[in-house]
C-alpha positions as a LaTeX table, in Angstrom:
\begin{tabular}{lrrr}
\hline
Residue & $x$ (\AA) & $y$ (\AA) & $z$ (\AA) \\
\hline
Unk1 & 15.36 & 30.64 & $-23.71$ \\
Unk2 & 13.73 & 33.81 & $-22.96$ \\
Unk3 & 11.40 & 34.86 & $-20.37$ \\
Unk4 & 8.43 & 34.70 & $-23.03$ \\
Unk5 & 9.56 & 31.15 & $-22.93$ \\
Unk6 & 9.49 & 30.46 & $-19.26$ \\
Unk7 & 6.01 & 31.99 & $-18.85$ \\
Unk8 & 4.71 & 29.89 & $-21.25$ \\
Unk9 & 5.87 & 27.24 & $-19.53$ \\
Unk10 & 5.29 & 27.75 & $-15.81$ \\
Unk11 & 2.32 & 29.78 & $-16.20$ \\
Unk12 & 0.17 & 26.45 & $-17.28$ \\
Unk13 & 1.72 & 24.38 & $-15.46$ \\
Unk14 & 1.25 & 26.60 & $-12.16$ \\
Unk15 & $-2.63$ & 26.35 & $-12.71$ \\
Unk16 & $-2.83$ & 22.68 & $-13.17$ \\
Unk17 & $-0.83$ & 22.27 & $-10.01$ \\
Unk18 & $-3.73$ & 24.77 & $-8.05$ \\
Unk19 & $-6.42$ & 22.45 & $-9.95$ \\
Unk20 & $-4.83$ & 19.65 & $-9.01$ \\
Unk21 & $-4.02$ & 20.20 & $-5.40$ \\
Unk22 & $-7.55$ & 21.06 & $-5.10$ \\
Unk23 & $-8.85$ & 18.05 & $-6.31$ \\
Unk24 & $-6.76$ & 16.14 & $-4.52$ \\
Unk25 & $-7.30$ & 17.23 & $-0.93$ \\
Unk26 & $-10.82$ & 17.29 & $-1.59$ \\
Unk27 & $-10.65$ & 13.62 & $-1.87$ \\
Unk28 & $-7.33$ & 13.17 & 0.82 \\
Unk29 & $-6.86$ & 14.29 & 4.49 \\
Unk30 & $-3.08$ & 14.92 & 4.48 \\
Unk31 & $-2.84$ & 14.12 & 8.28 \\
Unk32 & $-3.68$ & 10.67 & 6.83 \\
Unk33 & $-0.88$ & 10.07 & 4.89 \\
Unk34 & 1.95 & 8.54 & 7.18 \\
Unk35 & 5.60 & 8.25 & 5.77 \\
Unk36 & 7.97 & 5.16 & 5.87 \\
Unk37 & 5.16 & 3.59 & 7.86 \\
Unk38 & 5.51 & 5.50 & 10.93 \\
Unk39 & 6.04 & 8.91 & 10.14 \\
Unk40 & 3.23 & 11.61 & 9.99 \\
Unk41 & 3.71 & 15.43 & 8.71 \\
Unk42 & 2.31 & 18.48 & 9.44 \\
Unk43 & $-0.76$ & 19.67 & 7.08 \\
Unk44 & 0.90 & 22.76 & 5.55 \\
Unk45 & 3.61 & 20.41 & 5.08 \\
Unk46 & 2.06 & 17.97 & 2.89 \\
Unk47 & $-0.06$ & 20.82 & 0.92 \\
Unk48 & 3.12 & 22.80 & 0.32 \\
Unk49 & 5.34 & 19.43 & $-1.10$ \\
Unk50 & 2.09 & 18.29 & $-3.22$ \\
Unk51 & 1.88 & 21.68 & $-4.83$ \\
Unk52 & 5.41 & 21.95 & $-6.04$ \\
Unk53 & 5.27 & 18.42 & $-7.40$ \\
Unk54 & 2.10 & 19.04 & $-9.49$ \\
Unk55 & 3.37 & 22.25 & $-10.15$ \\
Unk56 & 7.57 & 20.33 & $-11.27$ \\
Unk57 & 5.24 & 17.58 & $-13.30$ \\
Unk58 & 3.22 & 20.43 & $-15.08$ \\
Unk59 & 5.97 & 22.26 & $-15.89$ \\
Unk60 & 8.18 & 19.27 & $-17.27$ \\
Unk61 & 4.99 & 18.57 & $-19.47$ \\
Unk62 & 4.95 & 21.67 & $-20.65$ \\
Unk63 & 8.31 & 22.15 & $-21.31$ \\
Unk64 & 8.58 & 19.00 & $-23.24$ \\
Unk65 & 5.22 & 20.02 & $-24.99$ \\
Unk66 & 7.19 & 23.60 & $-25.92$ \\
Unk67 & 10.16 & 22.07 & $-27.39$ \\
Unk68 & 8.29 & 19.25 & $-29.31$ \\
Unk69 & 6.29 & 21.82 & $-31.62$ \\
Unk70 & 7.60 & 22.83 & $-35.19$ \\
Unk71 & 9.92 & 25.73 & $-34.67$ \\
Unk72 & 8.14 & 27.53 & $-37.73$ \\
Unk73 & 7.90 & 31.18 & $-38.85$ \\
Unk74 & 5.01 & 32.77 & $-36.79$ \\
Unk75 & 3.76 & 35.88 & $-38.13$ \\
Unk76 & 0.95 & 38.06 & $-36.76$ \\
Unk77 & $-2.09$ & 39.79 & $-38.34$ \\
Unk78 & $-0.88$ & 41.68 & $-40.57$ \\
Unk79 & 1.48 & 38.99 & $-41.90$ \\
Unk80 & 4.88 & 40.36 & $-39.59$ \\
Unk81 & 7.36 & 38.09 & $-37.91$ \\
Unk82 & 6.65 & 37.62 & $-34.44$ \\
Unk83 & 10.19 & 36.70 & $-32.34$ \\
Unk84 & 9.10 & 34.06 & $-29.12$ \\
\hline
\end{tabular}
């Protein structure tokens, strides 16, 4: 896979994590949110963990949604191969 590749993975998937986050802390207090019924975690804590989930779940859509599509010949303007 080339770098090409990765961007057009992670790059997506990073903003739907920073959408997401956002949206979800404008609805959650994360000071709420108590683990194994007893255990609370600090705020940057809890923002920091959600992020990189949204931002593992984006990028394993994406990544699926990458490899899924036709592997065709892509050619630009001027009717050239593009290489991905």
């Amino acid at each position: 896979m080339r770098w090409r590749s990765v961007m057009l993975i992670l790059w997506p998937s990073f903003l739907m994590a920073a959408a997401t986050s956002a949206a979800v802390f404008a609805f959650v207090d994360p000071l709420d949110i108590i683990f194994f019924g007893h255990l609370k975690a600090e705020r940057e804590l809890v923002y920091a963990s959600a992020f990189f989930l949204f931002w593992i779940m984006g990028a394993v859509s994406s990544a699926l949604t990458f490899f899924m599509t036709p592997k065709g010949r892509v050619v630009d303007d001027f009717g050239d191969p593009v290489d991905l």
